[in-house]
N, C-alpha and C positions, 0 to 999 in steps of 0.2 A: 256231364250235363252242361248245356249252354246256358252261360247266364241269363238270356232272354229266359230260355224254358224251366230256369228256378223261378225267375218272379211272376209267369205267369202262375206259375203251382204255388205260390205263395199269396198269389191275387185267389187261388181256387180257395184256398186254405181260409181265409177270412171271408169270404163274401156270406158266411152264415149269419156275421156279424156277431161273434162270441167273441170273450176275451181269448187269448192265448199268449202262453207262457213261450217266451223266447226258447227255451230247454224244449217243448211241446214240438216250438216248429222245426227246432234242430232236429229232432227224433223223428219226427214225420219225413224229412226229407233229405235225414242223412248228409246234413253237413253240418260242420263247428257251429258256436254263438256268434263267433266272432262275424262270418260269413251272414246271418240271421240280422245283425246289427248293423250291420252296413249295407244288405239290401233292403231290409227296413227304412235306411234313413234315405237313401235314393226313393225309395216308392214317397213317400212322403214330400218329399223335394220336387219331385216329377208331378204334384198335384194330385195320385190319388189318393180318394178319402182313406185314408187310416191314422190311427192315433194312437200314442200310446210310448212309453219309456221303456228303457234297461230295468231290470227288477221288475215292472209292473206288469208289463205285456202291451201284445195289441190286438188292435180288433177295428174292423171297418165300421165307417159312420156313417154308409150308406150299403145297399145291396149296388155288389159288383157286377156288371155281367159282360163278358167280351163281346162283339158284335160277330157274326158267322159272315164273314167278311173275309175274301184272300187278295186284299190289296196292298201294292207293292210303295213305300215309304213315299216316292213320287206322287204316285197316284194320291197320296193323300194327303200331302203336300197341297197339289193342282184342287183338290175338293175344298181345301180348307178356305186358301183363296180366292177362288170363285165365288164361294158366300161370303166373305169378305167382301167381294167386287160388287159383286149384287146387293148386299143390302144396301148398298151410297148412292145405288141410280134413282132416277128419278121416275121409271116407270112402277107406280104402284100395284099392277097386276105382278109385274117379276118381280117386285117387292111381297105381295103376298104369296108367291110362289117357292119365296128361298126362304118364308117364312115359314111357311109348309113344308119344305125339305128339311129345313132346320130341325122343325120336333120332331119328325120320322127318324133321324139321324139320334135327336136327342136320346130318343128310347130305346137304344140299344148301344151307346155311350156313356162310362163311369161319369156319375156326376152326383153332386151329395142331393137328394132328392128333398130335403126337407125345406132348399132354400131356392126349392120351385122350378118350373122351367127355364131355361136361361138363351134358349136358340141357340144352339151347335156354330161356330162357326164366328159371322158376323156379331150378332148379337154378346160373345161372350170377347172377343177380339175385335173392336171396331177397325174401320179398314186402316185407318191412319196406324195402330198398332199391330197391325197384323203384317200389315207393305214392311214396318220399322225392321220387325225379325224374319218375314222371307227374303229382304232385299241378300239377307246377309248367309243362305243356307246353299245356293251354289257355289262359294266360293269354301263354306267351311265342306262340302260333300268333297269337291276337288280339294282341296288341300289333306284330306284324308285318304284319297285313290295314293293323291301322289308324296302323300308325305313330307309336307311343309307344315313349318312353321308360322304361327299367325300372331300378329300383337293386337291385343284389343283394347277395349274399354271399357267396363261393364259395370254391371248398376246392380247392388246386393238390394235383398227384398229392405232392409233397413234402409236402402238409398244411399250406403255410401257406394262410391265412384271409385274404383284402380283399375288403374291399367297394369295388365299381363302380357307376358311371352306363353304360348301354348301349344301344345300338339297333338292335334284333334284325332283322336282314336273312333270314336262311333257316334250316330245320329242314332236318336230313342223319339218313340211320339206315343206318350201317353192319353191319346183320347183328346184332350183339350191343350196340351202343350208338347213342344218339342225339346230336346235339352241335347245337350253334346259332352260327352264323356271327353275328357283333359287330362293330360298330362301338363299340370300349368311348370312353367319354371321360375315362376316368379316367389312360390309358395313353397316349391319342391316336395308337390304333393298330388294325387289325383284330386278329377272336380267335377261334379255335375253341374253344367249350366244351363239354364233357359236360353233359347238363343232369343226371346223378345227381351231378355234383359242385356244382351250386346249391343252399344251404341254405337261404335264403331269398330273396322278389320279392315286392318292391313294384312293383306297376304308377305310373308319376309322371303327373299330368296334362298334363304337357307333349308336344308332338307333336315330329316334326324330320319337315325336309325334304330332300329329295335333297341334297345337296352335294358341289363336285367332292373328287377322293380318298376319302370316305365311303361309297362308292355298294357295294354286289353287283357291280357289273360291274367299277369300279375296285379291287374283291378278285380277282374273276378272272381279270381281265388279259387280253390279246389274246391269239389261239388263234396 
């Protein structure tokens, strides 16, 4: 099984919102804890609502529900910024119009429901932060086709600042954020990052090659 299509069946698995025992989602879907723990801690990282520890379980803090949507990482890319673009103009009809796209989008987009509507889009990303992480998602998509190395700069949710050497394996877009799977080398570890939290990327001329432990698949781990 593809890692995408465990965490979606692990996003099916909690949107009841019950607790559940890490052993419970092993069993359900037939793979180790180990695996359950560290797709756990990526779903979490990636912004959707779930909560919960090792020992204790977890369980969603809001009802989850996919959107009946077949659009391709671009495509939703180009939507996200569009409403970005449009809520900073100055026509307030096409301002009330991306504000009306926005809650149509809202409602059928993972978002913790308790802390209200938030506008999809513009409203949860103002444009100034939204330009900040798409300026930088061509250049991380092509360095991933071609297998380059990137050095960045990046800004942890605590706010401190390091720069990394990396090498970008896959693009993810959970709903309201996009993040990029790493092989960082600076850490000599894999990473999930928010690409709104990269402040700057330099593309390096150096390539890499597969290598064992390094790989996407050695992230995913056996189903």
């Amino acid at each position: 099984m593809k890692r995408s299509d465990r965490l979606f069946d692990m996003i099916q698995l909690l949107r009841d919102g019950r607790l559940y025992r890490a052993q419970e989602i092993a069993g359900r879907l037939d793979v180790s804890l180990r695996t359950v723990y560290r797709d756990m801690d990526t779903l979490m990282a990636s912004g959707v609502p779930i909560e919960g520890t090792r020992g204790r379980g977890y369980r969603a803090t809001a009802a989850i529900t996919l959107p009946p949507l077949n659009l391709r990482m671009t495509e939703l890319e180009a939507l996200h910024l569009g409403m970005a673009v449009v809520g900073e103009v100055a026509d307030e009809e096409l301002k009330a119009a991306a504000a009306s796209l926005s809650s149509k989008i809202d409602a059928v987009l993972p978002e913790d429901r308790s802390a209200g509507p938030t506008g999809w889009g513009f409203a949860v990303y103002p444009f100034a932060d939204a330009a900040k992480g798409f300026q930088h998602m061509p250049s991380i998509r092509s360095a991933t086709r071609s297998r380059q190395k990137l050095r960045i700069t990046y800004r942890d949710l605590d706010n401190t600042v390091t720069e990394r050497t990396i090498r970008p394996l896959q693009m993810d877009y959970w709903g309201r954020l996009w993040t990029a799977t790493v092989w960082c080398e600076t850490t000599g570890d894999f990473a999930e990052l928010r690409v709104d939290r990269i402040e700057t990327l330099q593309v390096l001329p150096q390539l890499f090659t597969e290598e064992p432990g390094k790989t996407l698949a050695d992230y995913s781990g056996p189903a």
